[in-house]
Biopython code that builds the backbone (N, CA, C, O; Angstrom):
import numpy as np
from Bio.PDB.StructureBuilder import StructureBuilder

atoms = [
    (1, "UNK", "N", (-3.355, -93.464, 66.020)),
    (1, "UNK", "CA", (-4.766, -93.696, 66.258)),
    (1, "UNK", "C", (-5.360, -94.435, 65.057)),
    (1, "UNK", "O", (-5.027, -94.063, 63.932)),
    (2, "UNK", "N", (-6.357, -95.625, 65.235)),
    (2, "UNK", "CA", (-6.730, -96.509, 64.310)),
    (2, "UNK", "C", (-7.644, -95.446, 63.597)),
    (2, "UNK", "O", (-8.237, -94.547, 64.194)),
    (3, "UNK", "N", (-7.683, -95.683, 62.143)),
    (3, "UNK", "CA", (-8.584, -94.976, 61.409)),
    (3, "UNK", "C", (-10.232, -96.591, 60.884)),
    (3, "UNK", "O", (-11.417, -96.695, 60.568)),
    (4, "UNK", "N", (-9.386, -97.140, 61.073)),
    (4, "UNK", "CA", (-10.654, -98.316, 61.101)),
    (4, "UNK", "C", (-11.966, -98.058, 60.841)),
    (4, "UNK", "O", (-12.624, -98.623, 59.967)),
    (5, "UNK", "N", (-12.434, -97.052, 61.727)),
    (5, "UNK", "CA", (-13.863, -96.973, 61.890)),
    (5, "UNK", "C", (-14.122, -96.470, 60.736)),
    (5, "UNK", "O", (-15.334, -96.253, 60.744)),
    (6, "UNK", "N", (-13.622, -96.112, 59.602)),
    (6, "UNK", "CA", (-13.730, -95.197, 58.345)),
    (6, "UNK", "C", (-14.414, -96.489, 57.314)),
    (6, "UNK", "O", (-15.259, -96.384, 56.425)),
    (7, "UNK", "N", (-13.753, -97.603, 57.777)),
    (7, "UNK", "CA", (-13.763, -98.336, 56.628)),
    (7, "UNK", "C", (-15.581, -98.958, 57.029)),
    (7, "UNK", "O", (-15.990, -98.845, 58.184)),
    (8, "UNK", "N", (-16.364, -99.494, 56.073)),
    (8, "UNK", "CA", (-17.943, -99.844, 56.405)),
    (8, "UNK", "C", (-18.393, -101.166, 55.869)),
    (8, "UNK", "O", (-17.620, -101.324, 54.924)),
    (9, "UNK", "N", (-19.104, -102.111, 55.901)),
    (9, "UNK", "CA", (-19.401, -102.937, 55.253)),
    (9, "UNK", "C", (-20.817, -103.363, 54.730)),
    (9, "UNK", "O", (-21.423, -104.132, 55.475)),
    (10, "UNK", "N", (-21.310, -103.068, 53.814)),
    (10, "UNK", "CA", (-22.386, -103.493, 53.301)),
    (10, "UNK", "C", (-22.946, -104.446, 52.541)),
    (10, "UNK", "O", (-22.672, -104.305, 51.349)),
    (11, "UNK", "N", (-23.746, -105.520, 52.838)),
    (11, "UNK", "CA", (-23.678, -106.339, 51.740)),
    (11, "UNK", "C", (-24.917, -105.763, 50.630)),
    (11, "UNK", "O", (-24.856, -106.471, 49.625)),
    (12, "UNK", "N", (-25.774, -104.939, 50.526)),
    (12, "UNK", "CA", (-26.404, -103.955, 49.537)),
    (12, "UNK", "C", (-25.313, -103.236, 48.698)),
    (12, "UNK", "O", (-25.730, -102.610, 47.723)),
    (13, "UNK", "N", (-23.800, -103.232, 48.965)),
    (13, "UNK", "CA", (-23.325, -101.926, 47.905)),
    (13, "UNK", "C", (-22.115, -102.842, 47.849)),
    (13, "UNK", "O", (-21.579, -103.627, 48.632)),
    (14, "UNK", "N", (-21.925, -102.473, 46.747)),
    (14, "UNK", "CA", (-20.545, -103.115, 46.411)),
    (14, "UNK", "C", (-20.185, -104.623, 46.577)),
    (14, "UNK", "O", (-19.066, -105.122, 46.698)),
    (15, "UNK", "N", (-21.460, -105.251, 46.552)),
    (15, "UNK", "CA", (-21.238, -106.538, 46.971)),
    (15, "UNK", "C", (-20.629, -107.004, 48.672)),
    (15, "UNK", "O", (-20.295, -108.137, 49.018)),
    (16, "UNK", "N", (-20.626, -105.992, 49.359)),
    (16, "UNK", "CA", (-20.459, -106.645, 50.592)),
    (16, "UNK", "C", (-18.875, -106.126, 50.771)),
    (16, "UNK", "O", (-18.453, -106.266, 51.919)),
    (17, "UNK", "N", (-17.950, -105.556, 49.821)),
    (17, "UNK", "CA", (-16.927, -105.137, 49.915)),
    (17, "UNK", "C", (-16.681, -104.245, 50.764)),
    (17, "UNK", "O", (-17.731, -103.762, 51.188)),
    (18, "UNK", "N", (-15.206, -103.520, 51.494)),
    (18, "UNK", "CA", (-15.022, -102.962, 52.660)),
    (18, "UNK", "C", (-15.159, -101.505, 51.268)),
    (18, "UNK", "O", (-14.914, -101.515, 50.062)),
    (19, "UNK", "N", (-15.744, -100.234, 52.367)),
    (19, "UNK", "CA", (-15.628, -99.167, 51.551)),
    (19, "UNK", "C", (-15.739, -98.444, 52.761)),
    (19, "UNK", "O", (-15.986, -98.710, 53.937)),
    (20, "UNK", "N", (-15.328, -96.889, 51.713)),
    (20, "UNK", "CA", (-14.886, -96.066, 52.253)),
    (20, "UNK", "C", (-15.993, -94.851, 53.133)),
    (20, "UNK", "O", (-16.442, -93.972, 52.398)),
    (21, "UNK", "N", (-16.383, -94.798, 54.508)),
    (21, "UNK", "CA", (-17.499, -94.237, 54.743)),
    (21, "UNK", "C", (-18.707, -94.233, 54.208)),
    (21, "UNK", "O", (-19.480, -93.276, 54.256)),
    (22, "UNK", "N", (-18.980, -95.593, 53.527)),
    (22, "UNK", "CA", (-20.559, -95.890, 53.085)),
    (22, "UNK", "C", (-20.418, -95.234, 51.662)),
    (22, "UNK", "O", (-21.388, -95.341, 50.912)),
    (23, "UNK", "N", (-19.720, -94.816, 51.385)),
    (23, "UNK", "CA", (-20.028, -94.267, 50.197)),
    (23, "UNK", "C", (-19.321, -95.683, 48.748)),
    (23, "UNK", "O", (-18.596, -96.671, 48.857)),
    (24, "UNK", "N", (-19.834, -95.211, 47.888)),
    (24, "UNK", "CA", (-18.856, -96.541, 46.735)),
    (24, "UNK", "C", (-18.022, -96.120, 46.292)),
    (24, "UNK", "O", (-17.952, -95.591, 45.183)),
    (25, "UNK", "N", (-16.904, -96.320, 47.361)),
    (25, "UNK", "CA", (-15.663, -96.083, 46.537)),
    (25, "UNK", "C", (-15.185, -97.699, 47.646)),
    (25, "UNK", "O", (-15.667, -97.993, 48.740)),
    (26, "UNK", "N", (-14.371, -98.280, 47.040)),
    (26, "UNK", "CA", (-13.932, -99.554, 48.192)),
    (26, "UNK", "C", (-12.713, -98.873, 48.485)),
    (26, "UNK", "O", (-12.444, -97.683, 48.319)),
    (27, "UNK", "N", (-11.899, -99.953, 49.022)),
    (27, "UNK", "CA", (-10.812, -100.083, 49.729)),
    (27, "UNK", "C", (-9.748, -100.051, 48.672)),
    (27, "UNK", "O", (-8.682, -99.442, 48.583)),
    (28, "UNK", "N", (-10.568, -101.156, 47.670)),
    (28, "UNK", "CA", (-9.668, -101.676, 47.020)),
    (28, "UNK", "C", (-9.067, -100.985, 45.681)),
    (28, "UNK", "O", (-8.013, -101.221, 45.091)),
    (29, "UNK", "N", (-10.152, -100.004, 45.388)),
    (29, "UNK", "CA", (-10.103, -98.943, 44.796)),
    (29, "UNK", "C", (-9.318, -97.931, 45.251)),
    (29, "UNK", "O", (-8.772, -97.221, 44.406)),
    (30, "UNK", "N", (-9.156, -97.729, 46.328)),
    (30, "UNK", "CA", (-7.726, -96.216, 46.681)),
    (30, "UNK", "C", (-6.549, -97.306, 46.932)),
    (30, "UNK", "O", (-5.468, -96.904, 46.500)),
    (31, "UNK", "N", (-6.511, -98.490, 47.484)),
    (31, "UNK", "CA", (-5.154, -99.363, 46.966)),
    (31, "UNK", "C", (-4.574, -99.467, 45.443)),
    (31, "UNK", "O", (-3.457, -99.742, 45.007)),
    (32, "UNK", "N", (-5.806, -99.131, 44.826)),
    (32, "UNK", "CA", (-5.400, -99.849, 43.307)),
    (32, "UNK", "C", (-4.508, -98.299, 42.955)),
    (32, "UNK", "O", (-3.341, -98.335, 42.565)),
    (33, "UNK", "N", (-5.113, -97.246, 43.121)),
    (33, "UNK", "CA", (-4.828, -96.072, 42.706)),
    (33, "UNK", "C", (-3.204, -95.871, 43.601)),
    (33, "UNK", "O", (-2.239, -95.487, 42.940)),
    (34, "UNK", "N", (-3.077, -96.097, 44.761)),
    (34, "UNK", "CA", (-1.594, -96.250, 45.403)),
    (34, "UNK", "C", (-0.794, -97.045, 44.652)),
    (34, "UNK", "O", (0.230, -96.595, 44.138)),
    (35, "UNK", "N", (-1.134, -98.166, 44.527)),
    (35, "UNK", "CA", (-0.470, -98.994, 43.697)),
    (35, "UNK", "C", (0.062, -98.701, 42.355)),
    (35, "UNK", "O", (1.209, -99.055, 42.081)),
    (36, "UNK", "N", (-0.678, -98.078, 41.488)),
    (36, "UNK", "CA", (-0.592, -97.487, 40.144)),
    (36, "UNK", "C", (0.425, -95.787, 40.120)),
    (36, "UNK", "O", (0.463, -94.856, 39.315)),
    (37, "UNK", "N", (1.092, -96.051, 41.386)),
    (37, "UNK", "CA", (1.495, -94.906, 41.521)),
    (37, "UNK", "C", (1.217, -93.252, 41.820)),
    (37, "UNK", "O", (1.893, -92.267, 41.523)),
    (38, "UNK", "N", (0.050, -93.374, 42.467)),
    (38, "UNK", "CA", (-1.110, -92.088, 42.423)),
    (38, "UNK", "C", (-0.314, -91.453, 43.621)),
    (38, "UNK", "O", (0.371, -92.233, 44.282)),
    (39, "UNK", "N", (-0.327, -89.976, 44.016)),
    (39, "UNK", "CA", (0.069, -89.685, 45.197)),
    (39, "UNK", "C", (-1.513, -89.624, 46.308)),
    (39, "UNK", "O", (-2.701, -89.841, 46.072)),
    (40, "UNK", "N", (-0.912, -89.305, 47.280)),
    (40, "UNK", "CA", (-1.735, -89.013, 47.739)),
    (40, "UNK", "C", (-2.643, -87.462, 47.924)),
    (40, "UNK", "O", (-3.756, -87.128, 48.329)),
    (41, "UNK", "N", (-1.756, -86.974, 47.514)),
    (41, "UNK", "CA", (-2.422, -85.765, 46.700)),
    (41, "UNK", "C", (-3.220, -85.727, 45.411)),
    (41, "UNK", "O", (-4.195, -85.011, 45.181)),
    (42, "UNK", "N", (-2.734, -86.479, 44.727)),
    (42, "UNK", "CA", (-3.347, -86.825, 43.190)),
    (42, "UNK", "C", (-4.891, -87.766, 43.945)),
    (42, "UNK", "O", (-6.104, -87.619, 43.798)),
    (43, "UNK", "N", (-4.510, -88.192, 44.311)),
    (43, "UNK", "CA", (-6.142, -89.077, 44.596)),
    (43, "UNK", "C", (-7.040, -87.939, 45.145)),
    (43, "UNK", "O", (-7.893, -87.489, 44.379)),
    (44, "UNK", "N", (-6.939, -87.455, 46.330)),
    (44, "UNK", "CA", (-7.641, -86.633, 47.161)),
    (44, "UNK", "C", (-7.729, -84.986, 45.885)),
    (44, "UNK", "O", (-8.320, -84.047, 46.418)),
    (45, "UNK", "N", (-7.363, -84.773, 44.841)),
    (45, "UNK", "CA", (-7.521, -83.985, 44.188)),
    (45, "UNK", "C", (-8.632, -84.464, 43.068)),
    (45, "UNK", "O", (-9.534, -83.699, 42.728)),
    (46, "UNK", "N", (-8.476, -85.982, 42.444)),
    (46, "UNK", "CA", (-9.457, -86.491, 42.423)),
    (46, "UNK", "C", (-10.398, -87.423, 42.887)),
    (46, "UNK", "O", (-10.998, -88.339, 42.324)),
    (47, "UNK", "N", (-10.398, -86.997, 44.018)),
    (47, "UNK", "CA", (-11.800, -87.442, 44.748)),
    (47, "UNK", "C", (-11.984, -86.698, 45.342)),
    (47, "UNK", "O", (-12.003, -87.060, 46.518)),
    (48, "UNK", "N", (-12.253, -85.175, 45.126)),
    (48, "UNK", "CA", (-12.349, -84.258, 46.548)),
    (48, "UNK", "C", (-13.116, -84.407, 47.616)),
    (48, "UNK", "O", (-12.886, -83.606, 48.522)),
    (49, "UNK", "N", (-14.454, -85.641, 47.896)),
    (49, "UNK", "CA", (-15.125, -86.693, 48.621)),
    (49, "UNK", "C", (-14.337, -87.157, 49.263)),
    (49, "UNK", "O", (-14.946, -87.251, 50.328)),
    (50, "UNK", "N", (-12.902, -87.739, 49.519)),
    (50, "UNK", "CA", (-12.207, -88.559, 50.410)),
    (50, "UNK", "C", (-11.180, -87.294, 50.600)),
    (50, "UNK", "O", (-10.677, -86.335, 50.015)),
    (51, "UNK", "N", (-11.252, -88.157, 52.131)),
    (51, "UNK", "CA", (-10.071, -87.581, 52.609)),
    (51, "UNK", "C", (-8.842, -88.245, 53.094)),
    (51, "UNK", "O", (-8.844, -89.470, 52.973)),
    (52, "UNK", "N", (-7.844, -87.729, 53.592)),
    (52, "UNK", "CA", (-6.628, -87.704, 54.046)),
    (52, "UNK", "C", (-6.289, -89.386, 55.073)),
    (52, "UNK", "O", (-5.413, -90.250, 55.096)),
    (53, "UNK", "N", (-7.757, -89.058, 55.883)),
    (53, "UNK", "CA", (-7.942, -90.120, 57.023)),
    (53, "UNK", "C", (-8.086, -91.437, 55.932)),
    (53, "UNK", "O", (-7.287, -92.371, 55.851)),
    (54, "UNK", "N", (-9.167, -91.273, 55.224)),
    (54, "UNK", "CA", (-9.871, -92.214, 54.364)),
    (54, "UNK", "C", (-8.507, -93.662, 53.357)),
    (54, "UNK", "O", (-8.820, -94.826, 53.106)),
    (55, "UNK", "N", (-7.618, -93.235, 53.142)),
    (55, "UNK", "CA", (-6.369, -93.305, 52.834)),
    (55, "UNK", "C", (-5.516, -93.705, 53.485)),
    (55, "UNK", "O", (-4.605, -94.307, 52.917)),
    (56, "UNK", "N", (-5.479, -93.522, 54.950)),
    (56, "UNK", "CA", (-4.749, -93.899, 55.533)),
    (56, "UNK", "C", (-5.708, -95.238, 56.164)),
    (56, "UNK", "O", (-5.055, -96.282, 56.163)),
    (57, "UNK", "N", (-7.084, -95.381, 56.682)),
    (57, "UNK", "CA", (-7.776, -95.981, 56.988)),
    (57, "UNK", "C", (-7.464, -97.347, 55.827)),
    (57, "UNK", "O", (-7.122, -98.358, 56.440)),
    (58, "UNK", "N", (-7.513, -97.503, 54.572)),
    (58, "UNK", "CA", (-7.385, -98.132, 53.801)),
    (58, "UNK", "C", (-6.096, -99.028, 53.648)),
    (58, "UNK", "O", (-6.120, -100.181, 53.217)),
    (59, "UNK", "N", (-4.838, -98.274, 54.104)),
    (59, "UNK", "CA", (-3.380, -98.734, 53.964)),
    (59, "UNK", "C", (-3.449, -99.843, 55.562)),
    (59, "UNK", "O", (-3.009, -100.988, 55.668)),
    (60, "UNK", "N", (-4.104, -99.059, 56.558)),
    (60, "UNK", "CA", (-4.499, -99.587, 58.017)),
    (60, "UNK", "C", (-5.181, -100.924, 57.859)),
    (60, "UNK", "O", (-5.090, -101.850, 58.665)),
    (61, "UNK", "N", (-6.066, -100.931, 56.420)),
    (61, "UNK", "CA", (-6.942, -102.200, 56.560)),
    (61, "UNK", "C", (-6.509, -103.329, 55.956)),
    (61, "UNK", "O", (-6.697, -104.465, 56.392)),
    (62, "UNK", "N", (-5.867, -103.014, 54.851)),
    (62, "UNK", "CA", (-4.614, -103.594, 54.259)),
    (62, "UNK", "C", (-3.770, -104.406, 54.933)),
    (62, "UNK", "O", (-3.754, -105.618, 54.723)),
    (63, "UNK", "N", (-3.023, -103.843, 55.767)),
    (63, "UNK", "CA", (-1.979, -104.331, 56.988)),
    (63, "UNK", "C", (-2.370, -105.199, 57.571)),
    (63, "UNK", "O", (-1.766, -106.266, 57.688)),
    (64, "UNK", "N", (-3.515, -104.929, 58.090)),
    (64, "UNK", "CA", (-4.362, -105.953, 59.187)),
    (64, "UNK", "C", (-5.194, -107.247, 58.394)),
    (64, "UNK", "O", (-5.637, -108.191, 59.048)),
    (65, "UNK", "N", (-5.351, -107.150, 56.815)),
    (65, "UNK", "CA", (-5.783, -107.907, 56.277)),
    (65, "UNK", "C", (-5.091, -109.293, 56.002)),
    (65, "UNK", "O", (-5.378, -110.489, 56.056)),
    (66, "UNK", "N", (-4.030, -108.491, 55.678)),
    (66, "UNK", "CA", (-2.635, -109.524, 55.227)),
    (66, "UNK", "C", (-1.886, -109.889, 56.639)),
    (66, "UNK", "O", (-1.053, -110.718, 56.272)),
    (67, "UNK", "N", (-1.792, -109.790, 57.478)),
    (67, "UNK", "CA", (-1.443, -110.180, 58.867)),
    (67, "UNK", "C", (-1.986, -111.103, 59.038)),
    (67, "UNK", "O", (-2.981, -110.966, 59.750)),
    (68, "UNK", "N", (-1.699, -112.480, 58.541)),
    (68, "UNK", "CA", (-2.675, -114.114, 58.946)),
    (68, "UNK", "C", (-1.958, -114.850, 59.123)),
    (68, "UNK", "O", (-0.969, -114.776, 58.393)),
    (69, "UNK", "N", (-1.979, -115.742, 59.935)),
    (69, "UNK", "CA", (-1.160, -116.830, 59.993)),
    (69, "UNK", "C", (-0.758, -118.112, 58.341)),
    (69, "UNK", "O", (-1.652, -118.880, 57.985)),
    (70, "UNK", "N", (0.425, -118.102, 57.691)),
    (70, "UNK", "CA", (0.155, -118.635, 56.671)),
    (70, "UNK", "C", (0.904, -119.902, 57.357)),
    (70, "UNK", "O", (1.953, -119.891, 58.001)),
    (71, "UNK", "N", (-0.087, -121.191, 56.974)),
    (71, "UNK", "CA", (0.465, -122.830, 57.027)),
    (71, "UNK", "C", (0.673, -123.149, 56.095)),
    (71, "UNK", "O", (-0.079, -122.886, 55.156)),
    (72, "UNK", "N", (1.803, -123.864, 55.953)),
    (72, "UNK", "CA", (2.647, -124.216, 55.159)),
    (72, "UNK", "C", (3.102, -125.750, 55.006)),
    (72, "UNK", "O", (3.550, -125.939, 56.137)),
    (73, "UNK", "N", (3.270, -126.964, 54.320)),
    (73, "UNK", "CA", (3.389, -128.008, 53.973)),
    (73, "UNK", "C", (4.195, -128.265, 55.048)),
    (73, "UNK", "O", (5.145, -127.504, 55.234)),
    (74, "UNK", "N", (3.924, -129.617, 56.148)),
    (74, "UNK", "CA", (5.079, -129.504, 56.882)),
    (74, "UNK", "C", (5.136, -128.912, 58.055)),
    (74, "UNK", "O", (6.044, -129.135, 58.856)),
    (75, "UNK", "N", (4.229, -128.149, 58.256)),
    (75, "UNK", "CA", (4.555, -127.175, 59.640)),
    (75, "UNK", "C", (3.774, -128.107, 60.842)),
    (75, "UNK", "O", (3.779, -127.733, 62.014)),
]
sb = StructureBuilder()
sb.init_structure("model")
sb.init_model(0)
sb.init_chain("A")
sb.init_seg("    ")
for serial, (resi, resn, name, xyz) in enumerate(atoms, 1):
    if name == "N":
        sb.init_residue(resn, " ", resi, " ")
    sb.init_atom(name, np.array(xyz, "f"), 0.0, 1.0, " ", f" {name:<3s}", serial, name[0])
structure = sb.get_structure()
């Protein structure tokens, strides 16, 4: 089941960046923390504000972000 609807867009907060249930935390912010090796326990322990969904909603938006058609020299 898409968690999508989690993610919000405002151009008042965060500059218009995708975040997490309106609140300021972005997207790109619980990627950065995955990335840096965080579990997903370690995040949600510090952020006791996000949850489980919120995380997965983010990895979901990710996927679908980078899913583009890339043209290439030649094609």
């Amino acid at each position: 089941m898409s968690q999508l609807s989690r993610i919000t867009f405002n151009p008042k907060q965060c500059g218009g960046k995708p975040c997490i249930r309106g609140m300021r935390i972005r997207v790109k912010d619980v990627l950065d923390m995955l990335a840096s090796g965080m579990t997903e326990a370690q995040i949600l322990e510090d952020f006791p504000y996000l949850e489980r969904e919120d995380i997965q909603a983010s990895c979901e938006y990710a996927a679908q972000y980078v899913n583009h058609p890339v043209v290439t020299a030649g094609s």
